[in-house]
TORFI-690388 format. One line per field, with one value per residue (C-alpha): residue in three letters; x, y, z. Coordinates in Angstrom, 2 decimals. Layout:
N
residu <- [ALA, ...]
east <- [X, ...]
north <- [Y, ...]
up <- [Z, ...]
This chain:
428
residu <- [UNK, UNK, UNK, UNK, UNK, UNK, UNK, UNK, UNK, UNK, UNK, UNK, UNK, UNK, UNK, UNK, UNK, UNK, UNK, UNK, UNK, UNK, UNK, UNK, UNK, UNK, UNK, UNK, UNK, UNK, UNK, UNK, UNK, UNK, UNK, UNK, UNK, UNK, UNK, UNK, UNK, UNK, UNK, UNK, UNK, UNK, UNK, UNK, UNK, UNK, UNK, UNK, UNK, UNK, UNK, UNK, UNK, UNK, UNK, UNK, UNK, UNK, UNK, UNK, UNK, UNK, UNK, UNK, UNK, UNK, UNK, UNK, UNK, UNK, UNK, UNK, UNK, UNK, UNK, UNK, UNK, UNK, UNK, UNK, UNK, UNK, UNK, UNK, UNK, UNK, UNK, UNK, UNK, UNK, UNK, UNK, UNK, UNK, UNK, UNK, UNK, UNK, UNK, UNK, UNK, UNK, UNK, UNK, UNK, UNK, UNK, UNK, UNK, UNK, UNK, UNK, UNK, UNK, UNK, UNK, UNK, UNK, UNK, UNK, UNK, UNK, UNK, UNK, UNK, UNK, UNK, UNK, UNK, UNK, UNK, UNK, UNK, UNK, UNK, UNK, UNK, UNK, UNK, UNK, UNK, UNK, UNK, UNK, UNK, UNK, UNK, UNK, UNK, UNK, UNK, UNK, UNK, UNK, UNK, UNK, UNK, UNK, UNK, UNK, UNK, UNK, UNK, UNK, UNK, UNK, UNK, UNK, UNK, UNK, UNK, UNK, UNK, UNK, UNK, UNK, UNK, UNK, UNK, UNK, UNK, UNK, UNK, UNK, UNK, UNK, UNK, UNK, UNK, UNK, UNK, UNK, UNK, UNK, UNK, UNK, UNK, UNK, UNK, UNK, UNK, UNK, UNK, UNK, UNK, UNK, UNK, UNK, UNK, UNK, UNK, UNK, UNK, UNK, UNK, UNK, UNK, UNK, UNK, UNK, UNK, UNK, UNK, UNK, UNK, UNK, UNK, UNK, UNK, UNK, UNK, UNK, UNK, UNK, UNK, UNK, UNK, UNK, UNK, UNK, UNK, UNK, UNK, UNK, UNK, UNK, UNK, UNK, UNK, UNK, UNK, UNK, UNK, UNK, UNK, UNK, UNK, UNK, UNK, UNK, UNK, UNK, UNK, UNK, UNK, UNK, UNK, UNK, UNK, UNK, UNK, UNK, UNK, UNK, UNK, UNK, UNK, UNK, UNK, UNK, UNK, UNK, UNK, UNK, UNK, UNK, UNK, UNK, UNK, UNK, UNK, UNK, UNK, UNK, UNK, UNK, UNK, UNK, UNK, UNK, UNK, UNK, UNK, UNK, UNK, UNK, UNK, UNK, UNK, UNK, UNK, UNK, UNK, UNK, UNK, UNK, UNK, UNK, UNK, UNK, UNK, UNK, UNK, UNK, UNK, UNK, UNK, UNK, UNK, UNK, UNK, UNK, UNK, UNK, UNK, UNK, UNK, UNK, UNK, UNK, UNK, UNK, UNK, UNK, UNK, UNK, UNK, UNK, UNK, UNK, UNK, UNK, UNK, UNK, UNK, UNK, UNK, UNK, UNK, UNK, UNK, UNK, UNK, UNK, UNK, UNK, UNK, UNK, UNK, UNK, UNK, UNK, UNK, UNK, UNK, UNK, UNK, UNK, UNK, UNK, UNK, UNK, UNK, UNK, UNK, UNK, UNK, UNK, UNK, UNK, UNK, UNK, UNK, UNK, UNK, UNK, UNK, UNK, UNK, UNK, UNK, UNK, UNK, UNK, UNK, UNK, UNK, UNK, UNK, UNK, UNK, UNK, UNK, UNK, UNK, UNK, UNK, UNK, UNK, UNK, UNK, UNK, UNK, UNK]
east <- [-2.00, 1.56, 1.88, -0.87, -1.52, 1.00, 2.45, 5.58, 7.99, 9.24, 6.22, 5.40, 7.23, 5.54, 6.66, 6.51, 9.06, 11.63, 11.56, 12.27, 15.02, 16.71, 16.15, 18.14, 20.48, 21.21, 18.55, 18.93, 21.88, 20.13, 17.39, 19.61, 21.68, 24.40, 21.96, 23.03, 26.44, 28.37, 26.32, 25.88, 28.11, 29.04, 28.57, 25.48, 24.35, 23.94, 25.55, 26.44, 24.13, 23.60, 23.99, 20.11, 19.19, 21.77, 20.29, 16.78, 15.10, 13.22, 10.20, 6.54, 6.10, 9.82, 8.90, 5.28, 4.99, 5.78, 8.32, 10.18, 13.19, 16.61, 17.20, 14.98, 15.64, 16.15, 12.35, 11.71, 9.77, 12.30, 11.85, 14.24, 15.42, 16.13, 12.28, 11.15, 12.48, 11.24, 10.84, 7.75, 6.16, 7.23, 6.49, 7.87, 7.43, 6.48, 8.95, 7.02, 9.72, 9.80, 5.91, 3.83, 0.43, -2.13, -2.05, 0.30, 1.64, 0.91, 4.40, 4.92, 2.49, 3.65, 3.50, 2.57, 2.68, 2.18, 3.54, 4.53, 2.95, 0.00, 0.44, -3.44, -4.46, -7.45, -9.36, -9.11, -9.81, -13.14, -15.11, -17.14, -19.95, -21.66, -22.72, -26.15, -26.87, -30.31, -27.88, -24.42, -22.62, -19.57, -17.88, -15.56, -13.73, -15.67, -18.67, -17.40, -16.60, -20.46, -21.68, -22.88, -18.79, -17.62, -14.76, -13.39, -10.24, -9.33, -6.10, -4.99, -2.66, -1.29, -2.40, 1.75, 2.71, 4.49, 4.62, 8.54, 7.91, 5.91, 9.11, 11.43, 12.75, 13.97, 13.96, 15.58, 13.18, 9.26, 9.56, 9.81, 8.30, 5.24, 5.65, 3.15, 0.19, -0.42, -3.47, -5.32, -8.27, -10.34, -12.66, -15.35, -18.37, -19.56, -19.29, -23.10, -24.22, -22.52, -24.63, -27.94, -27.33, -26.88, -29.39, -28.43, -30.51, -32.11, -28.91, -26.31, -23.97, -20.21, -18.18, -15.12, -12.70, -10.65, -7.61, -6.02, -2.56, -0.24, -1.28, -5.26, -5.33, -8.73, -10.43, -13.77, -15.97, -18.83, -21.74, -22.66, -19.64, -19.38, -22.85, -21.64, -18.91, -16.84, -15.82, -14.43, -11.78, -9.90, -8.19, -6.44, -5.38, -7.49, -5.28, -5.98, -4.15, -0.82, -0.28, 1.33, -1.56, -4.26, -4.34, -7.40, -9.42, -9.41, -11.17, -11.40, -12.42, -12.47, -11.02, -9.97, -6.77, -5.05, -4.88, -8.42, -8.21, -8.27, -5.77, -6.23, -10.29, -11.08, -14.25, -16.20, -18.47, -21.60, -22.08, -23.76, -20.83, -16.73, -14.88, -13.15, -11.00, -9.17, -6.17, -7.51, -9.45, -6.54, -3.33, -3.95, -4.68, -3.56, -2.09, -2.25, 0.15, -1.98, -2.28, -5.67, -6.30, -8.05, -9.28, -11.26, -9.97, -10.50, -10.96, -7.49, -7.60, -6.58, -2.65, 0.02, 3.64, 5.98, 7.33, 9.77, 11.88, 12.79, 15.88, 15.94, 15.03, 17.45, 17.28, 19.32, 20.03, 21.33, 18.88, 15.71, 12.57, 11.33, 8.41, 7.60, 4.95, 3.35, 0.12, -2.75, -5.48, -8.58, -10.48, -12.93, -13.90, -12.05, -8.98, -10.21, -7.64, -3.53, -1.07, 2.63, 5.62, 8.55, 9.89, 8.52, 4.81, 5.52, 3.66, 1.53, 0.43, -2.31, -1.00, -2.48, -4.37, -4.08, -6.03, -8.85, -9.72, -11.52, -13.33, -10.59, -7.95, -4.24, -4.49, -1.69, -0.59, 2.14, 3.65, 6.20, 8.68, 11.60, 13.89, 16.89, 19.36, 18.14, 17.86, 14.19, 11.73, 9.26, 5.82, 2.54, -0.69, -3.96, -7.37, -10.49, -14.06, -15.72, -12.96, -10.51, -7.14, -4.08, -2.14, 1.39, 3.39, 3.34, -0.46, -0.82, 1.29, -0.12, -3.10, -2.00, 1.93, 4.20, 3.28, 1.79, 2.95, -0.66, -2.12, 0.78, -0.72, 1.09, 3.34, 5.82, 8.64, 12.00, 15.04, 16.63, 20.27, 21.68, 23.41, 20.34, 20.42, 17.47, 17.04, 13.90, 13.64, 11.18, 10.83, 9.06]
north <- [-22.68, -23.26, -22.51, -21.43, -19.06, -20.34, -17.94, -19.01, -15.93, -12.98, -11.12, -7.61, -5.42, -2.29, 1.00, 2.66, 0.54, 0.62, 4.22, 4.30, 2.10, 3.91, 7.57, 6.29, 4.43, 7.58, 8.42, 8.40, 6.47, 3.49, 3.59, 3.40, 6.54, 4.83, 5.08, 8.86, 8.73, 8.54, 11.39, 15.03, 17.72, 18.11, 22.21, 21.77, 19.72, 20.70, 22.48, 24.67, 26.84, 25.56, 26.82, 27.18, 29.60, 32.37, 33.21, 34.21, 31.43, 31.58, 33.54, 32.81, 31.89, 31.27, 27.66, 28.13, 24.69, 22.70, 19.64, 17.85, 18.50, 18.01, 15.65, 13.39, 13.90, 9.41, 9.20, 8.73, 5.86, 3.30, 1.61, -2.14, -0.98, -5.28, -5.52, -4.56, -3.67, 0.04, 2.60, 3.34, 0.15, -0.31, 0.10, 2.29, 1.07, 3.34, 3.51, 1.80, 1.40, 5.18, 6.14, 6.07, 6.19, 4.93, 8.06, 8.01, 10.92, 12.18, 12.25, 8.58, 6.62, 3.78, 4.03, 1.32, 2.40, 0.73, 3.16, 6.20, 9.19, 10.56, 14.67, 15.50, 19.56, 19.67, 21.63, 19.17, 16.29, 14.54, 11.62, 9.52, 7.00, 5.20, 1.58, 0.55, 3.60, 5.38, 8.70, 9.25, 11.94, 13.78, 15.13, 17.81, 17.90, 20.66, 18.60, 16.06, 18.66, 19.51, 16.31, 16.09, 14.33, 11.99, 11.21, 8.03, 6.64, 3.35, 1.36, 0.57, -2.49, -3.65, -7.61, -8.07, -7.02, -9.22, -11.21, -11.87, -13.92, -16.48, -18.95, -17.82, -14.69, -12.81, -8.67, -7.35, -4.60, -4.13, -1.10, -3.48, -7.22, -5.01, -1.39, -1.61, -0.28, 3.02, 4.66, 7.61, 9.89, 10.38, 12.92, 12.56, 11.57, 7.84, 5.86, 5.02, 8.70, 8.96, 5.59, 7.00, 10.27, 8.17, 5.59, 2.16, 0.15, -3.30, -5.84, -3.61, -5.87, -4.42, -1.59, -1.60, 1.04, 2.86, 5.32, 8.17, 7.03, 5.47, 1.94, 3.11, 0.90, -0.96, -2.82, -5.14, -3.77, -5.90, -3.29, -4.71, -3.04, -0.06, 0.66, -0.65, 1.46, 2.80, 5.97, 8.57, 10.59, 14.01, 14.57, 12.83, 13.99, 17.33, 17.89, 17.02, 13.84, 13.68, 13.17, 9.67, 8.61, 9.78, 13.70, 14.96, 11.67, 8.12, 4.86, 3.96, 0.54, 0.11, -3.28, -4.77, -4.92, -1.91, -2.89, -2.48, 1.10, 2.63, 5.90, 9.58, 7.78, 8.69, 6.59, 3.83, 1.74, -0.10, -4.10, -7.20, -9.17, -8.75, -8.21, -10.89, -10.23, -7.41, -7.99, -7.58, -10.66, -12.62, -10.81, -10.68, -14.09, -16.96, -19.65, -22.68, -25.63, -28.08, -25.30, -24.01, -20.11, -18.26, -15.34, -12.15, -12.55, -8.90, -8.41, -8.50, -11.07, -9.52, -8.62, -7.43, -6.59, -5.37, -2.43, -1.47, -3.53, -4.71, -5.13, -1.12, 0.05, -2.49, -2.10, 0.24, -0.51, -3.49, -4.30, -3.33, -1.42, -1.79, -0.91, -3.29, -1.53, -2.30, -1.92, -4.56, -4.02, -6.52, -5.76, -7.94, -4.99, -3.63, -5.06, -6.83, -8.37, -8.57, -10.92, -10.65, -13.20, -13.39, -17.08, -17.45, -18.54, -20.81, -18.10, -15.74, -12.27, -10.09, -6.52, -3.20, -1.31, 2.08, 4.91, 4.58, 1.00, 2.19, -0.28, -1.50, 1.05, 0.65, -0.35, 0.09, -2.03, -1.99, -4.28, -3.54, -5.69, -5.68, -7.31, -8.80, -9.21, -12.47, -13.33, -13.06, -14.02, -11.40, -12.30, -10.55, -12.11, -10.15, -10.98, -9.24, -8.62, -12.02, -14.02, -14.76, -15.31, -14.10, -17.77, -18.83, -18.65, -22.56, -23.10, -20.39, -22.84, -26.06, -23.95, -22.21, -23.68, -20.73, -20.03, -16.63, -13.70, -12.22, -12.31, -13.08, -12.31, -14.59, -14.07, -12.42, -13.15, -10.86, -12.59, -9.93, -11.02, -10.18, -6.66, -5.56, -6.22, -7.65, -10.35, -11.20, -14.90, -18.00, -20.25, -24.10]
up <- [10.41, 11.58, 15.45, 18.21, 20.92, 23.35, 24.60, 25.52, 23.64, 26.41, 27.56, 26.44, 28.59, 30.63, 28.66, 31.49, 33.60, 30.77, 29.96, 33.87, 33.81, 30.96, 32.04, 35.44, 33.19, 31.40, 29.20, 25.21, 25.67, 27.27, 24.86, 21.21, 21.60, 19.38, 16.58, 16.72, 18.19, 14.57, 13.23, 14.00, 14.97, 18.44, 17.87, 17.52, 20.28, 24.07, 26.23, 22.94, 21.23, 17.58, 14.04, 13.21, 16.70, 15.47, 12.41, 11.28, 8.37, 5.24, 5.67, 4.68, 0.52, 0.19, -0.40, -1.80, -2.39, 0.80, 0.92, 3.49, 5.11, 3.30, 6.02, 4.38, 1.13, 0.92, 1.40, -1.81, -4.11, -5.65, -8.73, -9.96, -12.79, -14.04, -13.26, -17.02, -20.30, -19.91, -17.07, -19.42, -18.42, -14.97, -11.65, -8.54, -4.91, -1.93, 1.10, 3.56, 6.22, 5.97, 6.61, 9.81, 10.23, 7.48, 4.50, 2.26, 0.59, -2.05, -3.81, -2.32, -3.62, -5.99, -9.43, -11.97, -15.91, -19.10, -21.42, -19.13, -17.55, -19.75, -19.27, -20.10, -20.24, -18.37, -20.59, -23.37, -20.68, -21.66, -20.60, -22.99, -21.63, -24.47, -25.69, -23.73, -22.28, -23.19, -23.55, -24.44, -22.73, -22.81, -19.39, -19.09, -15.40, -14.75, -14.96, -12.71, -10.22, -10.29, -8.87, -5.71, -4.07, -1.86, 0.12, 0.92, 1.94, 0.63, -0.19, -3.72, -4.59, -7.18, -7.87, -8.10, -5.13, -3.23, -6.56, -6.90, -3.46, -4.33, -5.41, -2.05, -0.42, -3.27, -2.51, 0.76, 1.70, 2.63, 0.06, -2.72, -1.31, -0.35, -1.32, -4.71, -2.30, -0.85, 0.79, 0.93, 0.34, -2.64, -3.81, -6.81, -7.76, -7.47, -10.71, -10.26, -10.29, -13.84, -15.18, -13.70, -15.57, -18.89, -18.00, -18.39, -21.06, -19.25, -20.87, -19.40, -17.52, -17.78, -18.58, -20.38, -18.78, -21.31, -20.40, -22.25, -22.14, -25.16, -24.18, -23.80, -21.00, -21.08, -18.39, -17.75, -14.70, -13.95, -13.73, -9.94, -8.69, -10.46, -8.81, -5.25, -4.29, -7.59, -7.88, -10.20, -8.58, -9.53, -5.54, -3.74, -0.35, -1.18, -3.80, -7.38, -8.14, -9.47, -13.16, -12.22, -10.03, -13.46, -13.38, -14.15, -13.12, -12.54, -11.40, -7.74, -7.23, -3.23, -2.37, -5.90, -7.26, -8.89, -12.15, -12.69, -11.38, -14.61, -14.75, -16.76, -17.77, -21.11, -21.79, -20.86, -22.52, -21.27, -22.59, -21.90, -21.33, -20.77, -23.64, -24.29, -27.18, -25.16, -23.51, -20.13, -19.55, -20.38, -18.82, -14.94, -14.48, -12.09, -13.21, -11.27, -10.94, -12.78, -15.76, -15.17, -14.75, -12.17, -14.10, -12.51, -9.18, -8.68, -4.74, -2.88, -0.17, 3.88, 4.02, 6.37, 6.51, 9.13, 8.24, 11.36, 11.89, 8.03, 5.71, 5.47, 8.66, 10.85, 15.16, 16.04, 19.35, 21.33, 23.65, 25.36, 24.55, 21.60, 19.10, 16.42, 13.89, 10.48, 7.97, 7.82, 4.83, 3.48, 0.01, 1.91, 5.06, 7.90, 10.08, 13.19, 14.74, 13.73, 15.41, 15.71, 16.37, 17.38, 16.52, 13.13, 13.38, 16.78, 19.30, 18.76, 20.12, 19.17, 17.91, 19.34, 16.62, 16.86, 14.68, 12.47, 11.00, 7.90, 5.31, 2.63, 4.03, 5.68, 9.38, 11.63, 14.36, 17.03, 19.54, 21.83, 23.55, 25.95, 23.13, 24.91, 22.05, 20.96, 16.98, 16.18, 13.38, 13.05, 11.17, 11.03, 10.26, 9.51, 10.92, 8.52, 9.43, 7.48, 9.88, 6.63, 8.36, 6.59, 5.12, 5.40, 1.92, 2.12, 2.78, -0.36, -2.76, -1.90, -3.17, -6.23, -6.80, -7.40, -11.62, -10.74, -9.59, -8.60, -5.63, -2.88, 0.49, 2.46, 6.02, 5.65, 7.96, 8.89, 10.23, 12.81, 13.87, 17.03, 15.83, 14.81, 10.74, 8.87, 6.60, 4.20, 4.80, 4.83, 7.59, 6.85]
């Protein structure tokens, strides 16, 4: 791994002391105030009295449905439109420069289609589960809803995230080198309470995962997992998920890359073996410099990414305290442990983890610094419960060569100038 513990970089500085030193150096101003000097109106801002205290607001159920301010009405998920041939069969990335925290919205969560957004009634929904079962059965959603439930909050990525990387810094933003993941709570009923109503004849050994889109997105699920930890969701967030995210249910496959997590589940099928003439034993695969294939490398490996500062959310101020903060995640366990540095991989610094560290969810980490104007190269490496260390991009292709874009979970690494702007680069 390129670079050790030395810590040689400018040491942490004490919050405390420099929120001191900037309230006696006149307050917002010492701490970034330029960052909202060429905006506002003056009216509105002290000594005056402003616009929104003189007149009374929208009451209660004026907005029955809840959504952000109009102030952050740029908060939104981004698509490329040169990506692919069709919006229908794209992908949209989720703003993680904008987001805090570990749960992601509901309305921010990226999208990845292969023929568009399948607009199911739910009282035509059904779910088939035949082949070697010792029952076939047929599920309405109100069925599913009668299950004994879980919650569970997990990440899901998409096996290309990060993909367009793999040959050299190519997109200028974490929303779109690392915004095909997003996080958050799901409700259902565990995949293996389904298979135990059915019964599951003695050669039972996958599933094949069939949606109800155009494309009737199919899947292989080796049977161990879809009685580990698989579930069948209809919320998300408490709410019942969105029509882009599989409205009225989907597969949840803790851990393993999104692809597999089957969207608007229409039936699955119980084998002895994968099915091999389908297209998807053959379309998410690696493939390797010397021309060989890693195939069914389902779990995705430990991650990280720094979201603040990044291409779109540049420093805003010249000098001085300053909080560095990003997401860690592992389809392997929890986050232990994330690093940060400051000079591209030469020193590191362990990052303070703050909030929940849940199994195969987002983790957040901070580090804060007294940043004295210098150009910096920001990198994050994430530390996982079995002790697998996040790789450099470098140690990654001398693996694999750069012929894939699957399964990218290499350092990342921001180049901040001196006026604050933000650069995606690679250092050697």
């Amino acid at each position: 791994m390129a670079g050790t513990d030395r810590h040689k970089d400018k040491p942490a500085a004490s919050r405390r002391t420099v929120l001191r030193a900037a309230l006696a150096a006149g307050g917002a101003a010492a701490l970034g105030r330029s960052a909202l000097a060429d905006a506002g109106n003056p009216a509105n801002q002290p000594p005056n009295v402003p616009d929104w205290t003189r007149n009374l607001g929208d009451g209660v159920a004026v907005r029955a449905y809840g959504k952000p301010s109009k102030h952050e009405a740029h908060v939104i998920r981004r698509d490329v439109e040169w990506l692919t041939a069709s919006r229908e069969s794209s992908v949209s990335f989720t703003p993680l420069h904008e987001l805090d925290g570990v749960i992601t919205p509901n309305g921010l969560g990226f999208e990845r289609h292969h023929s568009g957004i399948a607009e199911i009634d739910p009282a035509d929904y059904r779910l088939i589960i035949h082949g070697l079962v010792d029952k076939p059965l047929i599920f309405t959603l109100d069925d599913l809803k009668r299950f004994p439930r879980v919650n569970r909050i997990h990440f899901c990525e998409c096996a290309a995230n990060s993909g367009m990387e793999w040959r050299g810094a190519q997109l200028n933003g974490c929303q779109y080198t690392h915004g095909m993941v997003h996080c958050v709570m799901y409700t259902g009923v565990t995949l293996k309470t389904l298979l135990d109503e059915a019964g599951l004849k003695p050669k039972a050994k996958w599933l094949l995962l069939e949606g109800g889109d155009a494309a009737a997105m199919t899947r292989s699920l080796p049977l161990q997992k879809a009685l580990d930890d698989a579930l069948i969701a209809y919320r998300m967030n408490g709410e019942m998920l969105y029509p882009e995210h599989g409205y009225p249910a989907r597969v949840v496959l803790p851990g393993w890359e999104a692809n597999m997590w089957v969207k608007w589940l229409r039936r699955i099928e119980v084998g002895d073996q994968p099915w091999h003439h389908r297209e998807e034993t053959s379309k998410y695969t690696d493939l390797l410099e010397n021309g060989i294939a890693r195939r069914f490398t389902f779990v995705m490996d430990a991650k990280s990414v720094i979201t603040n500062p990044s291409p779109q959310a540049p420093l805003r101020h010249k000098s001085g305290f300053t909080i560095l903060s990003g997401i860690a995640w592992s389809g392997r366990g929890k986050i232990s442990r994330v690093d940060v540095s400051l000079d591209g991989g030469r020193n590191w610094r362990p990052a303070r983890i703050d909030g929940p560290a849940w199994d195969k969810a987002l983790t957040r980490f901070y580090y804060e610094f007294d940043w004295d104007g210098r150009e910096l190269l920001l990198q994050s490496r994430a530390i996982d419960e079995t002790g697998y260390v996040q790789p450099t991009k470098n140690e990654l292709r001398k693996l694999r060569g750069v012929n894939s874009v699957y399964h990218n979970n290499g350092v990342q690494t921001w180049h901040v100038h001196k006026n604050g702007e933000v650069e995606n680069v690679e250092v050697s």
